[in-house]
C-alpha positions in Angstrom: 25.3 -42.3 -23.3 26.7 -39.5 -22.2 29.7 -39.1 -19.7 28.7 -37.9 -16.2 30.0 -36.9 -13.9 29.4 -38.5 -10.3 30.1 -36.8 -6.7 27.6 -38.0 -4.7 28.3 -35.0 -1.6 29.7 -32.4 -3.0 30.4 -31.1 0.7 33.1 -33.7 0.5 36.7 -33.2 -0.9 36.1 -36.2 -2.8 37.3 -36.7 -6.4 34.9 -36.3 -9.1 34.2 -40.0 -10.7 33.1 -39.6 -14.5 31.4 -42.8 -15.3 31.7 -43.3 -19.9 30.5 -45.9 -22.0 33.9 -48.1 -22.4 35.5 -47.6 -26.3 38.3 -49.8 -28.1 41.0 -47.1 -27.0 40.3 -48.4 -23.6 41.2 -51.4 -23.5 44.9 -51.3 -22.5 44.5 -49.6 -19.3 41.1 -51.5 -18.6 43.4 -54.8 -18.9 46.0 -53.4 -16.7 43.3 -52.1 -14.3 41.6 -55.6 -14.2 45.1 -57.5 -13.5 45.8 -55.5 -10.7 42.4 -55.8 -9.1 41.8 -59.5 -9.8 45.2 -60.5 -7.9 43.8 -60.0 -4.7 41.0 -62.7 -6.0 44.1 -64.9 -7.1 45.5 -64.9 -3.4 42.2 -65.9 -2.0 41.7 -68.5 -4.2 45.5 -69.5 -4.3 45.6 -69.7 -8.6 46.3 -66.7 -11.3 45.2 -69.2 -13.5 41.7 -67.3 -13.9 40.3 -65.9 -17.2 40.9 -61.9 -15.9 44.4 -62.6 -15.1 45.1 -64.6 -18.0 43.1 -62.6 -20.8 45.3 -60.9 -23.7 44.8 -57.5 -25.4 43.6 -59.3 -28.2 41.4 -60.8 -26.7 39.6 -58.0 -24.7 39.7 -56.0 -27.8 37.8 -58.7 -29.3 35.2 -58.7 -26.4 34.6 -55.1 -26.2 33.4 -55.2 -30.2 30.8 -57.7 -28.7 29.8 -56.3 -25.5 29.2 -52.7 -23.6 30.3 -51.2 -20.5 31.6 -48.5 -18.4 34.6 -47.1 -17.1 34.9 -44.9 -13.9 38.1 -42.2 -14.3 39.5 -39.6 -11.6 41.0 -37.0 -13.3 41.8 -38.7 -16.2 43.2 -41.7 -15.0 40.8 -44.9 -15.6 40.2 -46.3 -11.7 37.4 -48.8 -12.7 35.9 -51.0 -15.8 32.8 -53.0 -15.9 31.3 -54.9 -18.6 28.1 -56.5 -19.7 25.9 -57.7 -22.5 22.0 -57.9 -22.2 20.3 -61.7 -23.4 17.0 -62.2 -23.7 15.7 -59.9 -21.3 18.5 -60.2 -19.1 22.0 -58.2 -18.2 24.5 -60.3 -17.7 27.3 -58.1 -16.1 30.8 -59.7 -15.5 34.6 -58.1 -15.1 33.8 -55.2 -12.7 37.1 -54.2 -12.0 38.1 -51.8 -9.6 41.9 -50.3 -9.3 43.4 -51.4 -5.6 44.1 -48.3 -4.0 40.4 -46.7 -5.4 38.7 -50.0 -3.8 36.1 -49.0 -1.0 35.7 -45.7 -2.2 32.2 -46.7 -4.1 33.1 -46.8 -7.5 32.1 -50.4 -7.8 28.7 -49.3 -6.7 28.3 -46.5 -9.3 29.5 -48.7 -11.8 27.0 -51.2 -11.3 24.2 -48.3 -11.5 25.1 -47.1 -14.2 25.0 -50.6 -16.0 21.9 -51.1 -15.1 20.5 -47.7 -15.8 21.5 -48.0 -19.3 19.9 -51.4 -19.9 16.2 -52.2 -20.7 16.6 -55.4 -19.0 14.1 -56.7 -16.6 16.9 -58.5 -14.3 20.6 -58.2 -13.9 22.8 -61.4 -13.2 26.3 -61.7 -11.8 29.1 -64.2 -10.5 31.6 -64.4 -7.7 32.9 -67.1 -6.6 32.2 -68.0 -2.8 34.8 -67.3 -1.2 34.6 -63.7 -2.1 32.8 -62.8 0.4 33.5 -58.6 0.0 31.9 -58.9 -3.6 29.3 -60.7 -2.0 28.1 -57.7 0.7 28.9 -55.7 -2.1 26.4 -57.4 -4.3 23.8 -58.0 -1.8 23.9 -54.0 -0.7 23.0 -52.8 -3.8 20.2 -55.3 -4.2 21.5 -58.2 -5.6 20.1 -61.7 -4.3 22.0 -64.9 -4.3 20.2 -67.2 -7.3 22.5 -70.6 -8.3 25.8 -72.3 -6.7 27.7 -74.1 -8.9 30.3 -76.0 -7.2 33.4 -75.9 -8.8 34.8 -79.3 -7.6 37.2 -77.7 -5.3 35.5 -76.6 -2.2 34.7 -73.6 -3.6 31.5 -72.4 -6.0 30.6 -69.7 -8.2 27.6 -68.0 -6.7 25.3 -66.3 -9.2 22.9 -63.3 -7.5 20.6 -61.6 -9.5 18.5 -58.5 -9.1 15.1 -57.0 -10.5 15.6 -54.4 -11.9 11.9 -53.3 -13.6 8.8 -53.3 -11.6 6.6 -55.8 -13.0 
């Protein structure tokens, strides 16, 4: 896939988004992208002990050699990251990450779109956990439905949503 570049009313002064398959020379400033959007998910759940805060270099090196994705830059500067892998028939998309100041401004939203454009998937799966209840609206405007709770023994749950994505 192609870059492309996104501006959805080009009346507006808005930046220009270019959404690009994610490569291996991405991964630094997709890791420091993901901390900074993921503590605002640590304050809500009061821990930084979660896998996007506590994932090394290595490791997301590693995982981008198995899986796809996307990045969202603004004049250069990467402002957004999501990943995914499809499984039997299904894409499963995890670690959209958006930078702090750039949340809101629907980057999230294209980023998701363009995930699931690019897969021949019949349904797309995500998780949140259920206290986040912006990802939620989020999810649940661009279609996505909630599927599964899974409590997490806590008081709080991961909450799985899923969305069709071929007619059929």
């Amino acid at each position: 896939m192609n870059a492309e570049a996104v501006n959805e009313d080009p009346s507006r002064t808005r930046p220009e988004i270019v959404i690009s398959p994610i490569g291996d020379e991405d991964a630094g400033e997709v890791l420091t992208v993901q901390r900074a959007a993921f503590v605002s998910e640590a304050a809500i759940y009061g821990s930084v002990d979660m896998p996007p805060l506590t994932q090394t270099l290595s490791e997301l090196e590693a995982e981008l050699r198995t899986e796809s994705g996307m990045t969202a830059r603004i004049d250069g500067r990467l402002v957004g990251a999501i990943r995914y892998v499809e499984k039997d028939g299904l894409l499963l998309i995890g670690r959209i990450a958006i930078a702090p100041d750039m949340q809101g401004e629907g980057i999230g939203r294209l980023l998701l779109e363009s995930a699931e454009k690019a897969s021949g998937a019949g349904v797309a799966e995500l998780f949140t956990g259920s206290l986040s209840e912006a990802n939620i609206r989020l999810y649940e405007s661009c279609g996505y439905e909630e599927h599964e709770r899974v409590p997490d023994g806590d008081g709080t749950a991961q909450v799985f949503l899923r969305k069709n994505l071929r007619a059929g």
